[in-house]
C-alpha positions in Angstrom: -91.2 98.2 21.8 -87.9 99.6 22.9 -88.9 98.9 26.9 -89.6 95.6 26.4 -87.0 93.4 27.2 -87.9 90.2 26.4 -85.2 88.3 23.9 -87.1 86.8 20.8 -86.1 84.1 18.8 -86.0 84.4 14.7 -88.1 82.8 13.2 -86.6 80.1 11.4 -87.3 77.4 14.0 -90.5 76.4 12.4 -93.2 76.4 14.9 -91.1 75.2 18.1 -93.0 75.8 21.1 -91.5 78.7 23.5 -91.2 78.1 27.1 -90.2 81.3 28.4 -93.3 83.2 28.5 -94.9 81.8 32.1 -98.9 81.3 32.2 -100.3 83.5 35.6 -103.2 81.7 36.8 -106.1 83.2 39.1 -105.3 80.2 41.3 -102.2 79.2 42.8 -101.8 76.2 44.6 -99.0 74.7 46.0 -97.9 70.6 46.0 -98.6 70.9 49.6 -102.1 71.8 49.1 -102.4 69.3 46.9 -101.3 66.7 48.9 -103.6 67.6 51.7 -106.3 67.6 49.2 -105.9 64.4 48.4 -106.0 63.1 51.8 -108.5 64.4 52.8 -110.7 63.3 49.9 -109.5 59.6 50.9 -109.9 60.1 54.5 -113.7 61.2 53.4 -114.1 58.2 51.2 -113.0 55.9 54.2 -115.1 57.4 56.7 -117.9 56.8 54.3 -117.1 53.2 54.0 -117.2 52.9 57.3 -120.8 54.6 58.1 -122.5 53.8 54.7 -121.3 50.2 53.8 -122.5 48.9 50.7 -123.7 45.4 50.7 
């Protein structure tokens, strides 16, 4: 325990969440990549529309 260095709060804040401790996911993806996701799934959908109207 003497290596870590990690600060920990007593425990007399009753149940408060802690925001320090980050979650590492297996997948990291940027805004950007998100953005360009979405386009393209609306680009798709148009192009769709266009070939496959509905009546």
């Amino acid at each position: 325990m003497a290596s870590d260095n990690k600060i920990q709060m007593p425990g007399v804040f009753g149940g408060l969440v802690r925001y320090d401790d980050e979650y590492k996911s297996r997948f990291m993806i940027s805004p950007v990549q998100v953005i360009i996701f979405l386009v393209l799934v609306a680009l798709f959908v148009f192009a769709l529309r266009i070939f496959w109207p509905t009546a």
